[in-house]
C-alpha positions as CSV (number, residue, x, y, z in Angstrom):
1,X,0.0,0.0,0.0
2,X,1.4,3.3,-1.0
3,X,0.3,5.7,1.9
4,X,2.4,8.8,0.6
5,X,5.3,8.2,3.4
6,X,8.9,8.2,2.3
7,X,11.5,5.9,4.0
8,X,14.7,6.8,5.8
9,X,16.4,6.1,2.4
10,X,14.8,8.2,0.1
11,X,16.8,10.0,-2.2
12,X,15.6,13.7,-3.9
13,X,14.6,14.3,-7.5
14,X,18.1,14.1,-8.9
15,X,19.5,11.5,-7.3
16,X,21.2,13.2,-4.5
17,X,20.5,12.8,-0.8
18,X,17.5,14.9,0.3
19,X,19.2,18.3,2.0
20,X,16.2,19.6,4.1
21,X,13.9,18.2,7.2
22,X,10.4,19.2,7.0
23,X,8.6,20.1,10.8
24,X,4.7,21.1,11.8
25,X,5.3,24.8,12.9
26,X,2.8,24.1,15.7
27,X,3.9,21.2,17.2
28,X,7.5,20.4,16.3
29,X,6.8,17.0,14.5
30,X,8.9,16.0,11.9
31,X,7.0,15.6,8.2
32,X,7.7,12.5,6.0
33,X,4.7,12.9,3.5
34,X,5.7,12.9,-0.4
35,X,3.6,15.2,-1.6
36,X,5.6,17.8,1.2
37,X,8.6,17.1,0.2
38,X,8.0,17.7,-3.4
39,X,6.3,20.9,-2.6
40,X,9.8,21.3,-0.6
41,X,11.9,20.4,-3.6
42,X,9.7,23.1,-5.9
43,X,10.8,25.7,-3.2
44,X,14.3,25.3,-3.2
45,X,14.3,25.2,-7.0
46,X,12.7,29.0,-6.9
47,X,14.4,29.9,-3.8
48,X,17.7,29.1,-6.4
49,X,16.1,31.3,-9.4
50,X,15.1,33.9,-7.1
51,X,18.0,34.7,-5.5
52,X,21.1,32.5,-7.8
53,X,22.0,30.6,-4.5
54,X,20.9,27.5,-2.0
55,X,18.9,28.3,0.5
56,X,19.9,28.0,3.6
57,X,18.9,27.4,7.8
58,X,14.9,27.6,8.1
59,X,12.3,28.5,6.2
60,X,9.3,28.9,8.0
61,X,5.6,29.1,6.2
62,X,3.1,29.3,8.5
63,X,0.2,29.5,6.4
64,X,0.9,26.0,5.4
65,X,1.9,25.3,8.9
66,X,5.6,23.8,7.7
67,X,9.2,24.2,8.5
68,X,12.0,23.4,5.8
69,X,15.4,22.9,7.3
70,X,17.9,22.9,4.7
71,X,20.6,21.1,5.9
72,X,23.4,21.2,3.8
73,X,24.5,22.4,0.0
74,X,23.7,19.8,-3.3
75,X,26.0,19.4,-5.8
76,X,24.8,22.2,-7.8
77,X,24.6,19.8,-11.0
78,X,20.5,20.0,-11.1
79,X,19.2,21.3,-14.3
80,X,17.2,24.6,-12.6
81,X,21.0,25.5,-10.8
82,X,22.6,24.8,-14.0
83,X,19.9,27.4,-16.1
84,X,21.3,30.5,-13.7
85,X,19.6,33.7,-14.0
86,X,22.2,35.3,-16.8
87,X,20.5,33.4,-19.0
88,X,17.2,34.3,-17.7
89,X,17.9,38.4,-18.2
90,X,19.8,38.2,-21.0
91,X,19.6,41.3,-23.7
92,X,17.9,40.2,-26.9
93,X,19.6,41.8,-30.1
């Protein structure tokens, strides 16, 4: 039965070890649903567009009632890191 939980194992979008815990902002309890850490996963990947770097420490939302602890720095060899935001504002001739 596939209940949406992710095991201690799991390994992010690209292959690399996931970088970030997810907690309830009310009560403190860790998160290990799928659909959160894709939702997570989708942050980071603006977070990098947005401001050309990782994100880093915690990220609290409160409206959605999470926490995002990035813990530590991915390769950088993810297609969205990769694109970089010269190429994004780049002068058209």
């Amino acid at each position: 039965m596939n209940d949406g939980m992710m095991g201690p194992a799991a390994r992010g979008k690209y292959g690399e070890e996931m970088n970030h815990q997810i907690y309830s902002c009310s009560t403190g309890e860790p998160i290990d649903v799928l659909l959160i850490h894709v939702f997570a996963y989708a942050y980071r990947d603006a977070w990098r567009l947005i401001h050309a770097g990782e994100p880093v420490g915690k990220h609290r939302i409160e409206e959605l009632d999470l926490l995002i602890e990035f813990t530590g720095q991915t390769s950088g060899n993810t297609p969205v890191a990769n694109f970089g935001l010269k190429r994004r504002y780049q002068i058209r001739k």
